[in-house]
N, C-alpha and C positions, 0 to 999 in steps of 0.2 A: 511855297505853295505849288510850283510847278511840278516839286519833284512828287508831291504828294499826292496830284494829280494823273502822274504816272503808273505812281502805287497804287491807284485805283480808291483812294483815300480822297472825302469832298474838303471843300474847303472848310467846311460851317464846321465839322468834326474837334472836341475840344482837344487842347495844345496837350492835356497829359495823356487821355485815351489814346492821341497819335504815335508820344514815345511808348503808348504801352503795348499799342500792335506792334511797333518797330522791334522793338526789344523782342517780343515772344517769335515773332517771325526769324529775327537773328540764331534766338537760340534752338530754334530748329533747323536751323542751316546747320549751325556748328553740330550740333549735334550727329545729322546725318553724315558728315565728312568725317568728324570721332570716329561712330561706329566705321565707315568705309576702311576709315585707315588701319582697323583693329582687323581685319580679317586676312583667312591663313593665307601668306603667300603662296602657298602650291594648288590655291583657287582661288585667283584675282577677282577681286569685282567689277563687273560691268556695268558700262553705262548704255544705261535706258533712252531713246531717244525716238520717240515715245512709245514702250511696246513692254505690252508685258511677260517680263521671263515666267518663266515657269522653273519645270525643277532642275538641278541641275546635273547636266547630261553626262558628267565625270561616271556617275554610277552605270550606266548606258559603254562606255568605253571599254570601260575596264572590265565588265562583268565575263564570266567564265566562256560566255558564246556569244561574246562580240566578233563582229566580223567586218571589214570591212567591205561598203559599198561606191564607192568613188574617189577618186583624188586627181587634183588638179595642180600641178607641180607649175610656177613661175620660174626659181631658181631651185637648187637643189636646199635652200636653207629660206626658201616663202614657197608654202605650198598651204591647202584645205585638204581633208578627210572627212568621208561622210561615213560615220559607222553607223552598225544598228544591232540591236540585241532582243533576241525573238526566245529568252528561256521562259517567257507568260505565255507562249502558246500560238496562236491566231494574233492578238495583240501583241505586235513587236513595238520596239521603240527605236528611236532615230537619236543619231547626235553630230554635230563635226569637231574636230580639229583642226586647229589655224597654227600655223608657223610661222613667225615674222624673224626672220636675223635669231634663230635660235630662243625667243622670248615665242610659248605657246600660248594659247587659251582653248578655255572649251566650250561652246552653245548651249545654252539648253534642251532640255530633252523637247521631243517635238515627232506627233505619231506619223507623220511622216514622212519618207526620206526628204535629205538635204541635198541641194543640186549646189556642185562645188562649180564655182567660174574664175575666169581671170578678169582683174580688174584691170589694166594696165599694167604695171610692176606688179601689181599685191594679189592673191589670191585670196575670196573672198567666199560666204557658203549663205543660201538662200532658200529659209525655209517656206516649199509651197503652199497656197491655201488647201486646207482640207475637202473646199467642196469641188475643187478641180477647176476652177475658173476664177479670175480676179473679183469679179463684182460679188463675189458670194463670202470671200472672210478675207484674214487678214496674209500676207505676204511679209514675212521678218527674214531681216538682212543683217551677217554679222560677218564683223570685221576686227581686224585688229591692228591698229595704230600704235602710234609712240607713245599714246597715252593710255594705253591698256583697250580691253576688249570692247566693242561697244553694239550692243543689239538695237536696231531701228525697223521701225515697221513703215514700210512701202508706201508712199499712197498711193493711192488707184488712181489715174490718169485714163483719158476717153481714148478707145482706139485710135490709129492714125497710120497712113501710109509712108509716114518718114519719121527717120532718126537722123541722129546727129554722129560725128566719130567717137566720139567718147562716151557714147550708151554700149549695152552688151547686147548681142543676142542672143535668145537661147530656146531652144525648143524642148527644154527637160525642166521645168516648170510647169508650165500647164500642156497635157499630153494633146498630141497633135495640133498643135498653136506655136507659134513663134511668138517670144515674147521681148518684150524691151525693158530692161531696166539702166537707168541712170543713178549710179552710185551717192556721186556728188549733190545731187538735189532730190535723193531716197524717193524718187519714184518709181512707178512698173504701169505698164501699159501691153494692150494685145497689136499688136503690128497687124493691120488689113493692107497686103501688099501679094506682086503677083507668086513671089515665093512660099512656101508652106511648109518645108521643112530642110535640118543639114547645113543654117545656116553657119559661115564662117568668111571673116574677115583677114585678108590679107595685109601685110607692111604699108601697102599704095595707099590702099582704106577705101578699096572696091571691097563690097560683100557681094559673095557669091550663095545662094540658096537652087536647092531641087524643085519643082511642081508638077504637075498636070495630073490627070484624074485618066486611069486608063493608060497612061504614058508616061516617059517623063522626059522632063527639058531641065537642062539647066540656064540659069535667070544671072544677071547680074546688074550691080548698078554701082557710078562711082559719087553715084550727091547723094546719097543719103536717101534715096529711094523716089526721087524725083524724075527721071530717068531711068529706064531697064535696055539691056540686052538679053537676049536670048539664042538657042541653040536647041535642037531636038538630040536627046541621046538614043531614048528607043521608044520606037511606036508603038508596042503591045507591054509593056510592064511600066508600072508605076512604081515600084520596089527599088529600093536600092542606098548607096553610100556614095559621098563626094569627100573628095580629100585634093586640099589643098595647098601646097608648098607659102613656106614666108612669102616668097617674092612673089607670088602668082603667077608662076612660070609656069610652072607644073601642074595639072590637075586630072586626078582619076578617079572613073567612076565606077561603079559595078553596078549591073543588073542581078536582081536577084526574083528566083522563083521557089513556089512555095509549092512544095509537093506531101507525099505521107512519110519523108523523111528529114521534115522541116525545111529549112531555106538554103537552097544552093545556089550556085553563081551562074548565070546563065551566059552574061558578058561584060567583060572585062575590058576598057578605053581609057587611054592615056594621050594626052596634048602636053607639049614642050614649049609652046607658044602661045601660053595663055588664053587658052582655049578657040584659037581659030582654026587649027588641026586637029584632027581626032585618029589614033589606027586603034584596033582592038588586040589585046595584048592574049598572046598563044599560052596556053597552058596552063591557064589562071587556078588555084587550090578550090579544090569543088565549093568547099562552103568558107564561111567569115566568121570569126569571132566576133568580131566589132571594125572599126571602119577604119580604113588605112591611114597610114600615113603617107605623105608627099614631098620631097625635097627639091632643095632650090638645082640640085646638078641632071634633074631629067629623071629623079630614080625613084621607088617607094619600096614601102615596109608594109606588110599586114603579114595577120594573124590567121591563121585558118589549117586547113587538111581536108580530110576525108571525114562528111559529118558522123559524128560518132567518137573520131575518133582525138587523142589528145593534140591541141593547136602548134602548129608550126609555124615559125617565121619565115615568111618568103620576101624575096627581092625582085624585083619589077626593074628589068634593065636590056636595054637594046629589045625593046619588046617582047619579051618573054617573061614569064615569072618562074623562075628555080627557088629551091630551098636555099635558105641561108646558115650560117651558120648558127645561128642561134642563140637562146638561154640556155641555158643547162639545168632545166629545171619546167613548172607549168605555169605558165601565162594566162591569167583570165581580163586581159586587154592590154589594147598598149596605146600609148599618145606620145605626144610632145613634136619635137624634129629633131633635125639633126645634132644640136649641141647637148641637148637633154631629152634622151627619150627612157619613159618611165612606164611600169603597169605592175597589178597587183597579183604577187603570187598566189598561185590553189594548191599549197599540202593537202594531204592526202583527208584532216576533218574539217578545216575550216581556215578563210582568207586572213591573217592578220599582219600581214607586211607588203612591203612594197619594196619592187629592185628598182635602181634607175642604171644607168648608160650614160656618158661623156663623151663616148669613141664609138658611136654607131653600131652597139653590140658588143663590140672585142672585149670589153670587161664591166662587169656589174657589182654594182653594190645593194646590199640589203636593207630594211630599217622597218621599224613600227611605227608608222606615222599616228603617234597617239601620248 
């Protein structure tokens, strides 16, 4: 009777009607596992937990003018790809790519984009709500395990001024917000804390975030947002990029201003000591592609030139920034540090690959992460 109780089955319920839900419930079990295990291996089934798919995003991939819009490399063989495919016009459509140890899967389609994150080890891809803030739809989170792919939708959790080390931050979710998801217990929430964007967490498990209105400061904290530090970088612009090394030794930032020939660099600071030094770094590349990188030996990496013109990789060392040697090839960003740095090429019609790096440049590989 207890277990029946369980079942949501009363007691008073007579003894055959009970095996005859028992049974028809069973054979709907088996049933859906049949179908599950009949389907094509070169499009694994996902599990629902609790969110509902949509269509699926393999057609989004593949199609003629697919292209790729983000990727999030963990190792060279766990990474996430956000593609998207705009041949309907105005209405494009989104999808990602997940890489676990050589075993892929694919999202469903979702109008869209997918913001790729790292999860710890795993890379993982999360697709926004449509109306641009959590409390207004749903938030779906996919991932891919030892046990195949699995799509879960977020719950919405109340603002709050702290997290924990093992939440993400991320501010490519919902635009201009910082947001917090928690993998492990599939939630997401909006961070009301003194930072507001750029957030990025270090080895130590200090995160470091940008703020002010008019200006900006860099902010930091090492509990979880119970505690701040702070520092002023520049008193007339609020614009800008932070990069931050593993160790948090390292950290640079650029100012950037916005003129009639888009955003150029107005100033360029670099600290080797964890931000209680600052000098401003000589001959920085006029403008940015996207935000540098920072390494644990004193040195960085960014993308940039003369706006207009096609992006160069520069090297940030003894306070100067020179050209470096380079890709051999065009870059439309670049990430990671120094064991793997990775970004996605632009041929001359459209993005569909990606080179990474092992030796800080000296040699690259190519791939279609799809």
């Amino acid at each position: 009777m207890e277990l029946l109780e369980r079942c949501g089955l009363p007691r008073s319920m007579p003894p055959f009607l009970v095996l005859g839900v028992l049974a028809a419930t069973t054979s709907i079990v088996l049933a859906v596992v049949h179908l599950a295990s009949h389907r094509s291996p070169a499009d694994p089934p996902i599990a629902i937990e609790p969110a509902a798919a949509g269509r699926s995003g393999s057609a989004v991939v593949n199609s003629e003018r697919a292209q790729v819009l983000s990727i999030t490399m963990v190792t060279r063989n766990r990474w996430a790809a956000g593609w998207s495919d705009c041949t309907t016009g105005p209405n494009c459509k989104f999808a990602a790519v997940i890489d676990r140890d050589g075993a892929r899967a694919t999202a469903p389609e979702w109008p869209v984009p997918y913001a790729t994150l790292r999860a710890d080890k795993e890379a993982i891809a999360v697709a926004p709500p449509l109306e641009g803030t959590l409390a207004g739809g749903a938030t779906m989170m996919f991932r891919l395990t030892y046990d195949g792919p699995v799509l879960t939708k977020l719950q919405y959790r109340l603002p709050t001024s702290t997290f924990q080390k093992n939440e993400i931050l991320s501010d490519r979710i919902v635009p201009g917000s910082i947001v917090v998801v928690n993998p492990e217990e599939s939630t997401v929430r909006m961070l009301r804390t003194r930072g507001t964007r750029s957030p990025v967490c270090d080895e130590s498990g200090r995160c470091w975030m940008l703020t002010g209105i008019g200006r900006t400061d860099v902010v930091w904290t090492d509990d979880g947002g119970r505690t701040w530090g702070s520092r002023s970088l520049d008193t007339h612009n609020q614009l800008g990029r932070l990069a931050v090394s593993p160790d948090g030794q390292t950290l640079l930032s650029t100012s950037v201003t916005v003129g009639a020939t888009g955003q150029t660099v107005s100033k360029m600071q670099i600290s080797t000591d964890r931000g209680a030094n600052w000098t401003t770094v000589e001959n920085p590349p006029k403008s940015l592609a996207v935000s540098p990188l920072a390494f644990d030996d004193g040195t960085a990496l960014m993308l940039g030139g003369r706006p207009g013109d096609r992006p160069r990789l520069y090297r940030v060392r003894d306070g100067g920034a020179k050209l470096d040697r380079g890709y051999p090839g065009d870059l439309a960003d670049l990430s990671g540090d120094a064991q793997l740095m990775y970004g996605s090429e632009v041929p001359k019609r459209r993005t569909t690959e990606v080179v990474l790096s092992t030796d800080q440049g000296a040699t690259w590989t190519k791939f279609a992460p799809r």
